[in-house]
N, C-alpha and C positions, 0 to 999 in steps of 0.2 A: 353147555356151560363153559367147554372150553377150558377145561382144566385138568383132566381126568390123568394127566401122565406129569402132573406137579408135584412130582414127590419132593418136601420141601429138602431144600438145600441151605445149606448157613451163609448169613451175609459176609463177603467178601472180607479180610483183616480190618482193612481201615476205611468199613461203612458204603454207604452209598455212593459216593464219590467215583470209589473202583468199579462197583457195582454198572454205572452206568458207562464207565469207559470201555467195561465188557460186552455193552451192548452194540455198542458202536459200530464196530469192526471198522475204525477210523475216526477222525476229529466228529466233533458234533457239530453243524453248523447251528448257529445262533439265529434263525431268522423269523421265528415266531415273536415279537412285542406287544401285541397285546392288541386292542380295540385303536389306542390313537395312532400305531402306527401304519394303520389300514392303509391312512389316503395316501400316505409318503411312499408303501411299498406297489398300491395302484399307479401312483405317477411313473417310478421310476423302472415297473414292470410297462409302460403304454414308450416311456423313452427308449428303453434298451428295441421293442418291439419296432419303433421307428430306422432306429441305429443298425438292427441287425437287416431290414431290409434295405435299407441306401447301401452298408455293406456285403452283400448275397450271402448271407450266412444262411446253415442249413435252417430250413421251417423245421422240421421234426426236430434238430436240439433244442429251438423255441419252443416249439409245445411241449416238450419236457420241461424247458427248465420254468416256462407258468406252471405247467404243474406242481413244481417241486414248492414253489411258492404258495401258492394258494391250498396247498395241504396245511400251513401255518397260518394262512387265516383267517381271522373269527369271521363268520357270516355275519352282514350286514343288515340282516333284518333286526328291528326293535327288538329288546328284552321281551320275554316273557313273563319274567316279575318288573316291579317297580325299582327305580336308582335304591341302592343302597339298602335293600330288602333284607340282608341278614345282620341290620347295626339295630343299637340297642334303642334307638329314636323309633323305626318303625315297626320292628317286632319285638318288642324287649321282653316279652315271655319266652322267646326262643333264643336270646342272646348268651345265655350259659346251658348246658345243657351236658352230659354223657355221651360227648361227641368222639371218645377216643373206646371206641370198641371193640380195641386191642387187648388194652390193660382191663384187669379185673374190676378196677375203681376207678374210675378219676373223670374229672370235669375238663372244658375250655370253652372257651368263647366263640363265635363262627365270625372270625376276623383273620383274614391272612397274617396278620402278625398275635395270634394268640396268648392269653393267659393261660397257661395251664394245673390241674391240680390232679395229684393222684396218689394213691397208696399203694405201701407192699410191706411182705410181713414176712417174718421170719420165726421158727422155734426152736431156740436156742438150746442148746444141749443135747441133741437127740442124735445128732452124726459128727463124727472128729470130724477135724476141719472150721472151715466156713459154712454156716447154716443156709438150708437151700430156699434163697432169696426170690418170694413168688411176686410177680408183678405186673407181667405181660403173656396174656393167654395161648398156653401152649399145648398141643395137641397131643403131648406125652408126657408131660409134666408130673402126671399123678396126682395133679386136683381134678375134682370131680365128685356127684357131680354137681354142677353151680351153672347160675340162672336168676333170672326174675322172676319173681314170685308177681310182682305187680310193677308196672310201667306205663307212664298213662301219657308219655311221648314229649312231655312236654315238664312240668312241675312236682313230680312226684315216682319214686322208685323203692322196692325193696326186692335186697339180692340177697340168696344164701349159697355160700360155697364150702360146701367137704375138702379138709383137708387135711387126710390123714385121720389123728383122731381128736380132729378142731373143726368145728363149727362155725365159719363167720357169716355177719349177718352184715350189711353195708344198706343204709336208706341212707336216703334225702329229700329235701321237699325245700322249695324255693317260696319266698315271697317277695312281690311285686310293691313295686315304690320307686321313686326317682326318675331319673333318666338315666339310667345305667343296665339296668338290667335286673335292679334291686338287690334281695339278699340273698342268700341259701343254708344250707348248716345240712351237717353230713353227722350220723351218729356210726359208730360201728362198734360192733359188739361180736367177743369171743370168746366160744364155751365149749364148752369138752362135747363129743361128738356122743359120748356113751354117759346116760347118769350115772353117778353112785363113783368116779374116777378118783381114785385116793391120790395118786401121784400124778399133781398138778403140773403140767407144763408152762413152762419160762417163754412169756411169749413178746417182741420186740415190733409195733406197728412205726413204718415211715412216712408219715404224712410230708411231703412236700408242694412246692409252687416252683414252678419254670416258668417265667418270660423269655421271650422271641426277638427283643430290640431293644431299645433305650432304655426302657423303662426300669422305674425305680423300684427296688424292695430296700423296706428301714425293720431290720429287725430289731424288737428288744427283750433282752434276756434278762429272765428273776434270777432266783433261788435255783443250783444245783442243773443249771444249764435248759432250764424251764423257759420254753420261749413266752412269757409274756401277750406279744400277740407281735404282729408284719403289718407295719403298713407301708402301703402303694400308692404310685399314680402312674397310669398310661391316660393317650388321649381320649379311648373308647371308655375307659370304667372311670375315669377322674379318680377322686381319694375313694382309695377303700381298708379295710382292716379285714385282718384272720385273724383268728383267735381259737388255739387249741386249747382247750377246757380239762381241768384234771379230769383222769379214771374214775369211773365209779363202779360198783358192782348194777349187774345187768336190773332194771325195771327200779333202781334204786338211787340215792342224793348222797351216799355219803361214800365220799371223797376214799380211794384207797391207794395205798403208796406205790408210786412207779417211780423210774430209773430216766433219767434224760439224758441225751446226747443231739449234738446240732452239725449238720457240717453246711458250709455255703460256699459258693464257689460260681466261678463263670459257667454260663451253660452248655456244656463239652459234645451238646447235639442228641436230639431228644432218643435216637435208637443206640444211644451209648450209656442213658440213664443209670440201665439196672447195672452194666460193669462198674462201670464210676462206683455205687456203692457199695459192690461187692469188694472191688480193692481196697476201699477205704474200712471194713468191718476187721480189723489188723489187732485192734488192739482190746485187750483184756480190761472188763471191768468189773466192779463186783455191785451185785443188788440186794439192797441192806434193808429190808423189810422191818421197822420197830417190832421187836420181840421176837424174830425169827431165825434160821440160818441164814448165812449169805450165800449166795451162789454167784458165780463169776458166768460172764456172758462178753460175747465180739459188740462192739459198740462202734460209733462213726467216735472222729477225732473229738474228745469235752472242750471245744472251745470254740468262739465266735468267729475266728479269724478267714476272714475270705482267702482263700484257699485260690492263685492263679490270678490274682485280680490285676485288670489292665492299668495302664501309667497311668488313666485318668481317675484309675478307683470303681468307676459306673462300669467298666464292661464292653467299653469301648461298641457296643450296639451289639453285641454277643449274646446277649442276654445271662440270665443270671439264675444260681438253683441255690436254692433253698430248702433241707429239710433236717425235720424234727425227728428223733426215735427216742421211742418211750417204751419201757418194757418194765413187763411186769405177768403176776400170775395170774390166768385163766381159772374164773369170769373174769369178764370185768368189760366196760364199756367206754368210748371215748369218741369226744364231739369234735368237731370243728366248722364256726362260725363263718361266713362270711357276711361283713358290712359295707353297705354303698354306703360312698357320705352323702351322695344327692337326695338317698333314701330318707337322710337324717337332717335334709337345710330344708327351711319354709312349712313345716309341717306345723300343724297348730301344741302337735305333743306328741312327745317323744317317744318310740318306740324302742317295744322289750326286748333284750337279744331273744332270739330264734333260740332255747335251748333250755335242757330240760324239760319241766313239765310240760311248757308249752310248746316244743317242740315233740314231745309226748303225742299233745293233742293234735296238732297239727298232722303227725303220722298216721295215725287212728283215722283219723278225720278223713284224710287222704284216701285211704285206703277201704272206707268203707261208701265213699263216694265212687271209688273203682268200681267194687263190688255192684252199684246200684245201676251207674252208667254201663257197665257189663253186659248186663243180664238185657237191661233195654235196647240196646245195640243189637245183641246175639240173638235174646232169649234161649240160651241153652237149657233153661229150670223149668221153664214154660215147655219146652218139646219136650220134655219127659226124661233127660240126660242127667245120667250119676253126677255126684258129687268130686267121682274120682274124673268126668269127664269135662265136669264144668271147671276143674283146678288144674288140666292139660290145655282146655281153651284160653283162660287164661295165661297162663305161661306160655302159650304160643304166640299168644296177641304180646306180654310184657316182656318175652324175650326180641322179636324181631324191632319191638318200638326202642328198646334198651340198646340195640344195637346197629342204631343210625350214629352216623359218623358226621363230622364234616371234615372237610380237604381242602387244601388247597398247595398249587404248585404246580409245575410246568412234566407232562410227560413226552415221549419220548416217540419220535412219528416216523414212519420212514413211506416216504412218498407212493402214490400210483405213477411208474413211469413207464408204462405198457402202452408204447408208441409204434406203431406199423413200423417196425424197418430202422429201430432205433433197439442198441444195446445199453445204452450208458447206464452204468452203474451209480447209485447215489449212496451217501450215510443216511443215516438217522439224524432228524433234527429238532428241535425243541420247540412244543406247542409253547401258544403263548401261557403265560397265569394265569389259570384260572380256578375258582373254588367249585365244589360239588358235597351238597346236602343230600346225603343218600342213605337207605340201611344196607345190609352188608352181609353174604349168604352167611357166614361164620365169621367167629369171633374169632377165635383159636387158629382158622387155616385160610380164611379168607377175607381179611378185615378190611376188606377194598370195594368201591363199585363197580358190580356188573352188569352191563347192559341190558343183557334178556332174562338175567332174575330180576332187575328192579321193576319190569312192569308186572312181576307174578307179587310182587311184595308190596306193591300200592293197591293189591285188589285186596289186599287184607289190610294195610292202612287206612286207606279211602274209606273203608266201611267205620272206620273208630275216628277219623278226624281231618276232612277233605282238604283242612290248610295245610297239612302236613307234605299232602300227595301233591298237592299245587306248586309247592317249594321245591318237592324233589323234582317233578316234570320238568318245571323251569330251568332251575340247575343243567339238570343235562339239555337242555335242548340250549342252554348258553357255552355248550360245550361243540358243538354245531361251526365243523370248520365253512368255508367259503363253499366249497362244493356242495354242503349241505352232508356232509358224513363225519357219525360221532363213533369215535373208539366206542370199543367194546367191552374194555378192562382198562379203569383208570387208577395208576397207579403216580399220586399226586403226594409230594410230600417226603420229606425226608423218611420219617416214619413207616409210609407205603411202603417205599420204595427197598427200602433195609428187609422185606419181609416176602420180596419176589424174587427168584432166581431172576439173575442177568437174558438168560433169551427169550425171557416173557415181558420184558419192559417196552419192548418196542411193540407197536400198537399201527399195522399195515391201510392205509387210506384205501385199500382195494377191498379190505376183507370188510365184510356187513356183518348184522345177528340178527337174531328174529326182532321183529319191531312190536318187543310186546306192551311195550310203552301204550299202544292204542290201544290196549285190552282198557289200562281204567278210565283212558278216555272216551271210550265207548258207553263207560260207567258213568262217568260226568255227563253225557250226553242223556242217557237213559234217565238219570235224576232228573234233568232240570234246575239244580240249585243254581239262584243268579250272579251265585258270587263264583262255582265255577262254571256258568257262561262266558263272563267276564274274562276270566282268566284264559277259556280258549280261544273268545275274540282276541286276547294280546300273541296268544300262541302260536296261530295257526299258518302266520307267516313260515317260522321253524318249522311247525310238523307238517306242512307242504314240501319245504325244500327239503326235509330229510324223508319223506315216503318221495320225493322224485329223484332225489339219490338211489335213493334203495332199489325202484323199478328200472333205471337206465341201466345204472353199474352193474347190478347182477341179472341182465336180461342174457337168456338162452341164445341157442343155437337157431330155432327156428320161432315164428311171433308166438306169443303168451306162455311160451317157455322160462326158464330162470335156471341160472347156474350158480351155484356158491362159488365167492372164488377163492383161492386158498387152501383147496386142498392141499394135505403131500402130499410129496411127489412118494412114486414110488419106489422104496426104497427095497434092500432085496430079504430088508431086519424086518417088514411090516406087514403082516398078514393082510390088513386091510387099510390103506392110506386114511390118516384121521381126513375128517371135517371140521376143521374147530370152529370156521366162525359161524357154522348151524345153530352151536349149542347142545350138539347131538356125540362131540367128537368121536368117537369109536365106531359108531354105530353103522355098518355097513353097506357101504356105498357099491357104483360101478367098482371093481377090483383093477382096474387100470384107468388112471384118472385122465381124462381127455377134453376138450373143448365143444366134444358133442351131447354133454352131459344133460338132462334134463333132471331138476332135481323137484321132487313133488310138495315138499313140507314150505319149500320157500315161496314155491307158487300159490299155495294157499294163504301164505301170511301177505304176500300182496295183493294177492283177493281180500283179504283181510282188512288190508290199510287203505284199498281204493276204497271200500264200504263205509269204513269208516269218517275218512277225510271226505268223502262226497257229502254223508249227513251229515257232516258238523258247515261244510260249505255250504249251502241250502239252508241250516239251522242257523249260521251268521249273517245269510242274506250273499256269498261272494257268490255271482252270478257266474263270473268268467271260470271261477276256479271249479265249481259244481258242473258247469259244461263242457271242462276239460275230463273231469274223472269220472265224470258219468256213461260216457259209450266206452273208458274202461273196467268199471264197476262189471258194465254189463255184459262186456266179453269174457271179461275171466272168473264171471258168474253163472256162464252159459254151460251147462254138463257135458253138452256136446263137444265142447273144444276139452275141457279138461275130459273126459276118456278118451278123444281122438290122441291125448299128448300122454295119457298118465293110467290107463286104465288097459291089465294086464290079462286078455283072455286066457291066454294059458295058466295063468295064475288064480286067477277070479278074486283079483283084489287091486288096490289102484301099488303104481311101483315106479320109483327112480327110470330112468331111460339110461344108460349109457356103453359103456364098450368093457364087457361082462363075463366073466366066467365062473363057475362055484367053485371049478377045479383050483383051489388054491389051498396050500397048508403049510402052518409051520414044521420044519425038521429039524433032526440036531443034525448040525455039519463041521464036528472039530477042524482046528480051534476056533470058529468065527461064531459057533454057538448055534441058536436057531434061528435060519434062516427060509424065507418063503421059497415053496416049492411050487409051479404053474405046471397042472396036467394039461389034458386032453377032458371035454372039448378046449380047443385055445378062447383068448376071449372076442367076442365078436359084439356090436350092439344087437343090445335087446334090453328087454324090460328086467330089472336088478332082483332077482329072489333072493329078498333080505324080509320076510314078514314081521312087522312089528311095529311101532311108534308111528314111524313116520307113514306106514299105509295107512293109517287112519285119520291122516289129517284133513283131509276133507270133511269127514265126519265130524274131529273133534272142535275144529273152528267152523261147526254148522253151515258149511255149503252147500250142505243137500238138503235136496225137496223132501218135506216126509212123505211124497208120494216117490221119490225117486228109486228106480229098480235096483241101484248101487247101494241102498241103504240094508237091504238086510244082509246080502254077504258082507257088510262092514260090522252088520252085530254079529254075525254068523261066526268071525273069528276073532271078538273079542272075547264071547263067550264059551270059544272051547276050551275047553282045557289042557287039553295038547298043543295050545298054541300060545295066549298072550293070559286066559283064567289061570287067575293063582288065589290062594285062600288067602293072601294078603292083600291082592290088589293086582291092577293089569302089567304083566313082565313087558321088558323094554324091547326084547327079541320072543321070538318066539323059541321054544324049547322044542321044535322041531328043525330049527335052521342048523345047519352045519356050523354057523360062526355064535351058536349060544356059549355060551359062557366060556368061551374061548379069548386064549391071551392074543394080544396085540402084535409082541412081540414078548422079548425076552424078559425085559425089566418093563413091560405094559402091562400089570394086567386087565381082565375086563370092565367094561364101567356102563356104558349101554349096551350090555349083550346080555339082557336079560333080567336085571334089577328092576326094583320097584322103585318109580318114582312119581312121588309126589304131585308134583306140579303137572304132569300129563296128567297122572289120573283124574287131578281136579278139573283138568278141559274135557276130558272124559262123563264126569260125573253130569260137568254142566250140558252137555250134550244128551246126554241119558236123559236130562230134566227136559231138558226143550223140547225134546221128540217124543218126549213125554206125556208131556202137553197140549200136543199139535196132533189133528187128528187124522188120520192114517192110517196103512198098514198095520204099523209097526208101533203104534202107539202103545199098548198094554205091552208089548214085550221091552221095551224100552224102558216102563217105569220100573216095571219089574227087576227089570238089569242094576236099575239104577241103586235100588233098595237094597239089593245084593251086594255089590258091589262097594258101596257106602257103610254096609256092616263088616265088611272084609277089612275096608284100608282103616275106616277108624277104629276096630276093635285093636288089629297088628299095632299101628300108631299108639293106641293106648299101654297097651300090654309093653310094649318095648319103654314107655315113656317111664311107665311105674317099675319095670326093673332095673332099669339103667339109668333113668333120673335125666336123659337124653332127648333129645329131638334129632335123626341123625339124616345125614343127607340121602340117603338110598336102605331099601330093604332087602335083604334076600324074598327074593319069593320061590326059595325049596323050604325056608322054616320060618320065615318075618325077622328073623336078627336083624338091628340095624346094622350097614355097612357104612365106609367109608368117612367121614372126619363127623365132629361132633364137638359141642354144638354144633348143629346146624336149622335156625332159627329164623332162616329167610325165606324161601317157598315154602317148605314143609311146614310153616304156617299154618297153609293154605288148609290144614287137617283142621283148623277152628269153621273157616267157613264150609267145609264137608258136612263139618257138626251140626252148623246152621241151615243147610240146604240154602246157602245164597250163592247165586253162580252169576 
């Protein structure tokens, strides 16, 4: 995952802007612009190439400086979706959506210049001060815990979050109409956490809209600073209206007395939101309930006045924020409408706002539609699985769907310049703009896309709704530079980018990830559905050039080898030099990193992706391209060459290759702290005794024969128990390694040395299944395994979900606690299809 030592840090004073000048370590060149400026920077890359040889300039500066070039830009093969695939003409049930799954609530559009809408809530009187202003999901905040209850990816959500001792509940449910994108209406409702609560809390919600550019918001105000309703025009949505609806008490029509305040103002940049209104809650007001006491509460400014507005009045292209706070006593409940007016021209009769009863119904309706499509999809009710197991699958499936994002923005690149006999040093330079429709490991600590979870996250999408998975494949593979190589963490957007430390933004053209992308389309292939054949015939141009990346770039030392490139270096603070761009980071490699490395996990996944790209080539008919990958299909499919490279006799298990020794620890050595100690033996090549994940990658990406003789010492040490068996599910190290649960360094601690993770196991389980199946040896001990095993991770799964209300990224396997940030609602998903036995 590549993230394991992200302990978060705070965005820089003033935003993203410093943020990215810290990345730099010098100017940023400007030279990514996008798609039209391809041909201009092909020309003037084939002139300079004319120029510098009439003038004998060096070759090696030349081939650095195309390099440096062609790291910015986009590859020239066709899209993989259709022109203009996320506007509201050709997909307009996906043109509004819960695209920011950051914030706890809110809407936008999937348009580079976005509408957005979002809430945040306050409880007024409960701490001197300013009240602690919740908004954007934070991994210590002390809400918790919250989730979807139901998410169906597209038209339909309901969320409940603890907080403290309040209950909110936040749905929505969209309807279609127009050319816009149609309507939607959002209800939220907030109720004491414990019944029978005498002393009611003061509680203040902010509903707001941000625009991104020209666009207009007209607000108008009633009675006592009551907005009326907003209406807009951009050029994507044309006219539309919002209209916030008086309070009512919860399941009920009659209207109960709230408190209004409005503030509006230019938009001060969407990761400055929540400060903006925290400075602005300054002043005292009082809440005057007919018949009751008043109580005084922080309020935004009572008046309409734009607040910063430009000489022109509109915002000068700044865009503009707008919001309402309405406060009042728990229960109580509060809507907010949106109307297209395209919804509303040409129709033979006019439609009823979305709100109240019938948005009642429409909730209801929703929701037991969920329930029905659920079960058909999964059948968790049909296998015989609880009630408590069927409302964890659920929430597994409506948390990861809940928390697709979309982006867009230019990140931040810094070239391959690994030239024979060339030192030059480069900056970091700016990919072109581009957008990406992704879901996202965590809400709370990682609201970004990652490259080698997004393909564990479409094998659980794919199963509930194949347009979904096609739009996100597409996406990234539009993300696909000239070389044919896509970062690996996209951190796009203002927004993103405020929520990464500065030396994680820059995104290396050298370093690769696992390309688990071909896992669901492997799945598309196994269906057959024609619409995603379709979709892989537009495809397969990108997923060629990006598995031909991946096999040249990280080719080994010697043929059918492979090196990750990007180790650290080794430093004298690092027990073990990470791997990040594995996705394995910690997880213990050669202990001195070197260029004769042979790395095992990678060479499977390229075994992987030649299998894969070969049948879909064959299955689309590309003759030349099936005759290219087919005598490598069959080389690095042959057992013989993979144990001649990767299969450890002294060991009796398959192993890393590189320049190795165990003798390595950390010590304390005042004042520098702890620092690596290298005994005796010194390191020498040989096969890496690091038992755990990645020796069983052969296994769990099915390259063995079930007649193969490798195959039972591969069950042989998942199922000891001194080794990878845990009663939660398969450890990441084994708990015989010297580097088990051993820190990193000083401020590292462990993250693959030993935890239970998810997304292996489920490659695990499906392997269990397969060999399962398949007759052989080892057939009967395999299902067995598998039965076992699949009672382990989802009973722990279950257990930790019902007491901690959690999905979390890693487990202890000494006791199942979850570990490490939470939500985490993107592999560990993958615990619904465990449930299902779909692999």
């Amino acid at each position: 995952m590549a993230r394991g030592d992200r302990r978060r840090r705070g965005a820089p004073a003033d935003g993203p802007r410093t943020a990215e000048r810290a990345a730099r370590g010098g100017p940023v060149r400007r030279d990514g612009r996008g798609g039209r400026a391809r041909g201009a920077a092909g020309g003037a890359a084939l002139a300079l190439v004319v120029l510098s040889l009439a003038l004998g300039l060096s070759g090696r500066w030349l081939l650095a400086w195309y390099r440096s070039r062609r790291a910015v830009m986009l590859h020239s093969a066709p899209p993989a979706l259709p022109p203009d695939s996320s506007s509201p003409t050709v997909a307009p049930d996906l043109f509004w959506g819960t695209y920011r799954p950051h914030v706890y609530f809110g809407m936008k559009t999937r348009s580079p210049q976005p509408l957005l809408t979002g809430l945040m809530w306050a409880q007024q009187g409960t701490t001197p001060g300013t009240p602690k202003l919740r908004h954007t999901c934070e991994q210590g905040d002390g809400v918790g815990p919250y989730g979807w209850e139901f998410h169906d990816g597209v038209s339909f959500g309901r969320q409940h979050i603890q907080d403290g001792a309040l209950r909110l509940t936040t749905e929505f449910v969209k309807r279609p109409g127009g050319q816009h994108g149609g309507d939607w209406s959002w209800r939220v409702t907030v109720e004491p956490q414990a019944s029978g609560t005498s002393a009611l809390p003061l509680v203040s919600l902010f509903f707001y809209v941000v625009t991104d550019g020209k666009e207009v918001l007209v607000p108008e105000v009633g009675a006592k600073g009551q907005l009326k309703f907003i209406s807009g025009h951009t050029s994507e949505l044309g006219d539309f209206r919002f209209t916030l609806l008086a309070p009512t008490s919860p399941g009920d029509t009659t209207p109960k007395y709230g408190s209004y305040n409005v503030f509006w103002s230019s938009n001060p940049g969407l990761p400055l939101l929540t400060e903006m209104v925290k400075s602005r809650l300054n002043n005292w007001f009082q809440h005057r309930p007919p018949g009751a006491s008043p109580e005084r509460y922080l309020g935004l400014p009572g008046s309409l006045k734009w607040d910063d507005r430009g000489p022109s009045g509109q915002g000068q292209g700044q865009g503009q924020f707008l919001i309402q706070q309405v406060t009042l006593k728990v229960p109580f409940s509060v809507e907010l409408v949106f109307e297209s007016g395209s919804a509303r021209t040409g129709g033979s009769q006019a439609l009823e706002q979305l709100a109240g009863s019938l948005l009642t119904h429409a909730l209801e309706s929703h929701a037991e539609a969920f329930r029905e499509r659920f079960e058909k999809t999964f059948r968790l009710k049909e296998k015989g699985l609880s009630p408590e197991e069927q409302a964890l699958g659920q929430g597994a499936l409506s948390g990861l769907l809940g928390g697709i994002g979309y982006f867009y923005g230019q990140g931040l690149v810094l070239p391959d310049m690994e030239v024979e006999g060339s030192e030059q040093k480069v900056d970091p330079v700016l990919f072109p703009s581009v957008p990406l429709f992704t879901a996202v490991p965590s809400r709370s600590f990682f609201p970004r896309g990652f490259l080698w979870d997004e393909g564990f996250h479409q094998l659980v999408i794919q199963r509930w709704d194949p347009r979904l998975t096609r739009e996100a494949i597409g996406h990234w593979l539009g993300l696909l530079n000239a070389n044919g190589w896509i970062g690996r963490e996209q951190v796009l957007g203002d927004e993103a980018r405020a929520r990464v430390p500065s030396e994680f933004l820059v995104q290396r053209t050298a370093h690769a990830n696992p390309p688990t992308l071909l896992l669901p389309v492997a799945h598309m292939l196994d269906g057959g559905d024609p619409a995603d054949l379709a979709f892989l015939r537009r495809a397969f141009p990108r997923l060629r050039a990006w598995f031909s990346w991946l096999h040249h770039s990280q080719a080994g030392p010697v043929p059918l080898s492979y090196r990750w490139r990007g180790r650290d270096p080794a430093l004298p603070t690092l027990l073990n030099p990470k791997t990040l761009p594995s996705g394995l980071d910690d997880y213990p490699r050669a202990s001195h990193p070197s260029a004769s490395e042979r790395h095992l996990d990678l060479r499977c996944w390229v075994a992987l992706g030649s299998r894969v790209l070969m049948r879909l080539a064959e299955q689309l008919g590309e003759a030349e391209a099936a005759a290219e990958l087919g005598p490598l299909a069959a080389s690095l499919g042959a057992e013989e060459s993979l144990d001649e490279l990767h299969w450890a006799p002294e060991l009796g298990v398959f192993a890393d290759f590189g320049n190795h020794t165990k003798a390595v620890q950390l010590k304390p050595r005042p004042p520098q702290g702890l620092m690596r100690v290298v005994g005796r033996p010194h390191p020498h090549l040989q096969y890496v005794d690091a038992l755990g994940y990645v020796s069983l990658f052969p296994f769990l990406l099915r390259l063995l024969d079930p007649n193969s003789p490798r195959l039972g010492p591969m069950l042989d040490v998942l199922a000891d128990r001194r080794q990878l068996w845990s009663p939660f599910g398969l450890r990441s190290l084994a708990a015989s390694s010297p580097f088990y649960s051993q820190r990193n360094s000083e401020h590292d601690p462990p993250y693959w040395r030993g935890a239970v993770w998810l997304n292996v196991n489920y490659l695990a389980l499906g392997a269990l299944h397969y060999y399962g199946h398949l007759e052989g040896p080892h057939q009967a001990r395999a299902a067995r395994l598998h039965g076992e095993l699949r009672a382990n991770l989802v009973g722990n799964v279950r257990r930790q979900y019902q007491a901690t209300g959690f999905l979390w990224e890693q487990y202890s396997d000494q006791d199942g606690r979850g570990m490490g940030c939470r939500p985490f609602q993107g592999w560990t998903s993958l615990v619904l299809l465990a449930m299902a036995e779909d692999y």
